[in-house]
KETILUM-241518 format. One record per residue: residue number from 1; residue in one letter; chain; x, y, z of N, C-alpha, C in turn. Coordinates in Angstrom, 1 decimal. Layout:
N
REC  pos  code  unit    n_xx    n_yy    n_zz   ca_xx   ca_yy   ca_zz    c_xx    c_yy    c_zz
REC  NUM     A     A       X       Y       Z       X       Y       Z       X       Y       Z
...
***
This chain:
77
REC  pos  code  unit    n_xx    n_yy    n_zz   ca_xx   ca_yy   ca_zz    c_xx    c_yy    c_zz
REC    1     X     A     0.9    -1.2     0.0     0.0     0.0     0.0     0.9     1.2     0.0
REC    2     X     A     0.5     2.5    -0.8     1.1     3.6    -0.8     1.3     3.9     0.3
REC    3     X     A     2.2     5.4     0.4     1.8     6.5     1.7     0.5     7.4     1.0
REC    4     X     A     0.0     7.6    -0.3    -1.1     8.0     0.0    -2.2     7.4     0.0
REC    5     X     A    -2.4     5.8    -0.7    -3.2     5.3     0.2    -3.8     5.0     1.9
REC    6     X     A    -2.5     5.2     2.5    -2.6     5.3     3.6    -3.3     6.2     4.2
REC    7     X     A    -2.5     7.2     3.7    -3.1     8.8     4.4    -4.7     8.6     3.8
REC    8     X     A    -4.9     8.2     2.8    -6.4     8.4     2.3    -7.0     7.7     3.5
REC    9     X     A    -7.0     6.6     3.6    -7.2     5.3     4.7    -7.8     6.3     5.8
REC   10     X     A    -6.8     7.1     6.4    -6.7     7.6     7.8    -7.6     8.7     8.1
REC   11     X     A    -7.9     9.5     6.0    -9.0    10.8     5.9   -10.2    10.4     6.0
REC   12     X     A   -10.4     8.8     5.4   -11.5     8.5     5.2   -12.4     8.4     7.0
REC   13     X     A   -11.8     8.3     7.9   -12.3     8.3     9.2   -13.0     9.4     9.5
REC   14     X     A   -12.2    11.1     9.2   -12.3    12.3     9.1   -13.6    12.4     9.4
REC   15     X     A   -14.1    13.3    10.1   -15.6    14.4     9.6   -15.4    15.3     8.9
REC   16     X     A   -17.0    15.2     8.1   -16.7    16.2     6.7   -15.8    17.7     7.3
REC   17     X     A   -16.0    17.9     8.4   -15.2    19.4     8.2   -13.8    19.3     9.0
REC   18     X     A   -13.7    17.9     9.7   -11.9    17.9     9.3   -11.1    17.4     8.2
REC   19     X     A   -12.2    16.8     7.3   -11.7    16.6     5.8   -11.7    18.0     5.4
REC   20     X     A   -12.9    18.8     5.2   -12.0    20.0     4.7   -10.8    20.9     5.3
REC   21     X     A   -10.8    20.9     6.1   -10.1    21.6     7.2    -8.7    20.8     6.6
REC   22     X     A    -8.5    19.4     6.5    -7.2    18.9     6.0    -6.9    19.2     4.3
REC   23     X     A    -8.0    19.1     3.7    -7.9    19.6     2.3    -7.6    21.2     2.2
REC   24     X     A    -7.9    21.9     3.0    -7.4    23.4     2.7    -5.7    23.2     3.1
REC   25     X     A    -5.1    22.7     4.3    -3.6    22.7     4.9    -2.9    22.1     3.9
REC   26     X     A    -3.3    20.9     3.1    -2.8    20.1     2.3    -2.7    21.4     0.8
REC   27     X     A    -3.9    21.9     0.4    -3.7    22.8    -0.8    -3.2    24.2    -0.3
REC   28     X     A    -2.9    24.6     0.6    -1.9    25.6     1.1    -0.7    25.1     1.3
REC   29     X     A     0.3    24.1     1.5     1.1    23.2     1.7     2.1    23.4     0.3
REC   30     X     A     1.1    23.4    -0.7     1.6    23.6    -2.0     2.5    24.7    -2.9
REC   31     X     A     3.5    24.7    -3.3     4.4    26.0    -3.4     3.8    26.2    -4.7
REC   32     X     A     3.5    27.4    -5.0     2.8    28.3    -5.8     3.9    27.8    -6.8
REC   33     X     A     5.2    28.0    -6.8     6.5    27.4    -8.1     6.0    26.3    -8.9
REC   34     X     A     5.3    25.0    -8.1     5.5    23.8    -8.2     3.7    23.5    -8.9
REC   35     X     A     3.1    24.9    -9.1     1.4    24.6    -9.3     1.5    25.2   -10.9
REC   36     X     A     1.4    24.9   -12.1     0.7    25.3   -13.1    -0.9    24.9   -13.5
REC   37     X     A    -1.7    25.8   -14.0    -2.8    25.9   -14.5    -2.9    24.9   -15.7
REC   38     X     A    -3.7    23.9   -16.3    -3.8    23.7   -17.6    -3.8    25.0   -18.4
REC   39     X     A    -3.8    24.5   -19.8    -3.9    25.8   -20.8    -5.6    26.0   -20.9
REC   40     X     A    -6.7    25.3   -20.8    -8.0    25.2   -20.7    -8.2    25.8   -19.5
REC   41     X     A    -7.4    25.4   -18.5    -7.9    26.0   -17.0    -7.2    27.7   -17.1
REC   42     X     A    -6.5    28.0   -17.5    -5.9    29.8   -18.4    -7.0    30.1   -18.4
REC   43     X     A    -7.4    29.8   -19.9    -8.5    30.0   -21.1    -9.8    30.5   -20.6
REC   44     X     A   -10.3    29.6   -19.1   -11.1    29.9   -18.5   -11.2    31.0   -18.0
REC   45     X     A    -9.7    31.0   -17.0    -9.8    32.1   -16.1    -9.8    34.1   -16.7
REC   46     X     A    -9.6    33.7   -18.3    -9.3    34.8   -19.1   -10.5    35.1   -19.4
REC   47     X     A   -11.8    34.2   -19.8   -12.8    34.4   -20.2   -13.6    35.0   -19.2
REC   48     X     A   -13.4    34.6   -17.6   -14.1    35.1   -16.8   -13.8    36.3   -16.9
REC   49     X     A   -12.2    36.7   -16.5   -11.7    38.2   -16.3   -12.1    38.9   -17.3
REC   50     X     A   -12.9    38.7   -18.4   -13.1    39.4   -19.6   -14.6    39.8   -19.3
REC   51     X     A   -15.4    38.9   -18.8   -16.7    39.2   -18.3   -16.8    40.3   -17.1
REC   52     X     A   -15.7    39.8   -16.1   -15.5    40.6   -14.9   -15.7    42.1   -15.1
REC   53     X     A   -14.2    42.3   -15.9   -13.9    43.4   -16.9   -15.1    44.2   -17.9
REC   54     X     A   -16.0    43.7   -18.1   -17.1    44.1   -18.8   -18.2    44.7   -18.2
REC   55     X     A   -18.2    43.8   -16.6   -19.7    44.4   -16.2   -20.6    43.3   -16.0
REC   56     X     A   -20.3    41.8   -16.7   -21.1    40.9   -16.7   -20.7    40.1   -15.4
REC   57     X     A   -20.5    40.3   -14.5   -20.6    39.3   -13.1   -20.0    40.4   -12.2
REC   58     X     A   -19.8    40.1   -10.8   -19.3    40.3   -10.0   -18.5    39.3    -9.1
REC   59     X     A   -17.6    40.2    -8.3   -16.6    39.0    -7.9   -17.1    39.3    -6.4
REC   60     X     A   -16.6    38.1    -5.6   -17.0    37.9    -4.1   -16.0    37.1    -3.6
REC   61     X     A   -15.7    37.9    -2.2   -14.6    37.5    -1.5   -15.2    36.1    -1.0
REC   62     X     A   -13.6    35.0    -0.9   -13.4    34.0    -0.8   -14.2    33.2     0.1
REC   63     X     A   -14.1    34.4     1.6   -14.9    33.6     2.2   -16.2    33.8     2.5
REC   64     X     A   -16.5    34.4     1.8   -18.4    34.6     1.4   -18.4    33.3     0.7
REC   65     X     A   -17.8    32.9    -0.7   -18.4    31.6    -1.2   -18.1    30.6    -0.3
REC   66     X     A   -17.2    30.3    -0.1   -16.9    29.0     1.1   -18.0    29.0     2.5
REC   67     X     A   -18.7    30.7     3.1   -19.8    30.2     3.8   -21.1    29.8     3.5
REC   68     X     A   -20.8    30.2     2.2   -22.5    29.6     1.6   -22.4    28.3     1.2
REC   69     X     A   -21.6    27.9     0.5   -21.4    26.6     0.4   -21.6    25.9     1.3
REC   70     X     A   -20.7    25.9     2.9   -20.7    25.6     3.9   -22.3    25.2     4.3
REC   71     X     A   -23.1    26.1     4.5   -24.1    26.6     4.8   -24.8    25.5     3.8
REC   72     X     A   -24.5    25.2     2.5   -25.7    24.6     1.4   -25.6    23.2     2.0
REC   73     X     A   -23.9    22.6     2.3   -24.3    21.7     2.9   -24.1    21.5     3.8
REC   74     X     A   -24.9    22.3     5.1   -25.7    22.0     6.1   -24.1    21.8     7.2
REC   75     X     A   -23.0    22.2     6.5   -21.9    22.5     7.5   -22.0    23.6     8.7
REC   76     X     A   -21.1    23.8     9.7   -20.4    24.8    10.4   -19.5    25.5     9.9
REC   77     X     A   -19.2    26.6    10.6   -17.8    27.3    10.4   -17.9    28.6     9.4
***
């Protein structure tokens, strides 16, 4: 068995919000150097900023989406 099966093994026990709680430390853990975007995942983020840029959406701080979400499913925090 891996070490990330392992570790999977040991998240699977987790409650949903110490799984997230370990999925945020785990994707902050990550050195910005070592992260590229796909060229589709770009492409996207260009199309948004283009909308942004226009007038067609609005942007909302981080942790407003993460409490509604939270909130949708029936989480704390």
């Amino acid at each position: 068995m891996s070490t990330v099966d392992s570790a999977f093994l040991a998240a699977e026990s987790l409650g949903t919000e110490e799984k997230l709680l370990l999925i945020s430390r785990i994707w902050d853990s990550i050195l910005p150097s070592s992260f590229r975007p796909s060229d589709r995942d770009l492409e996207e983020v260009k199309r948004r900023w283009a909308e942004y840029e226009a007038g067609k959406m609005e942007a909302r701080p981080w942790e407003e989406v993460r409490d509604s979400v939270r909130r949708r499913l029936g989480l704390h925090g």
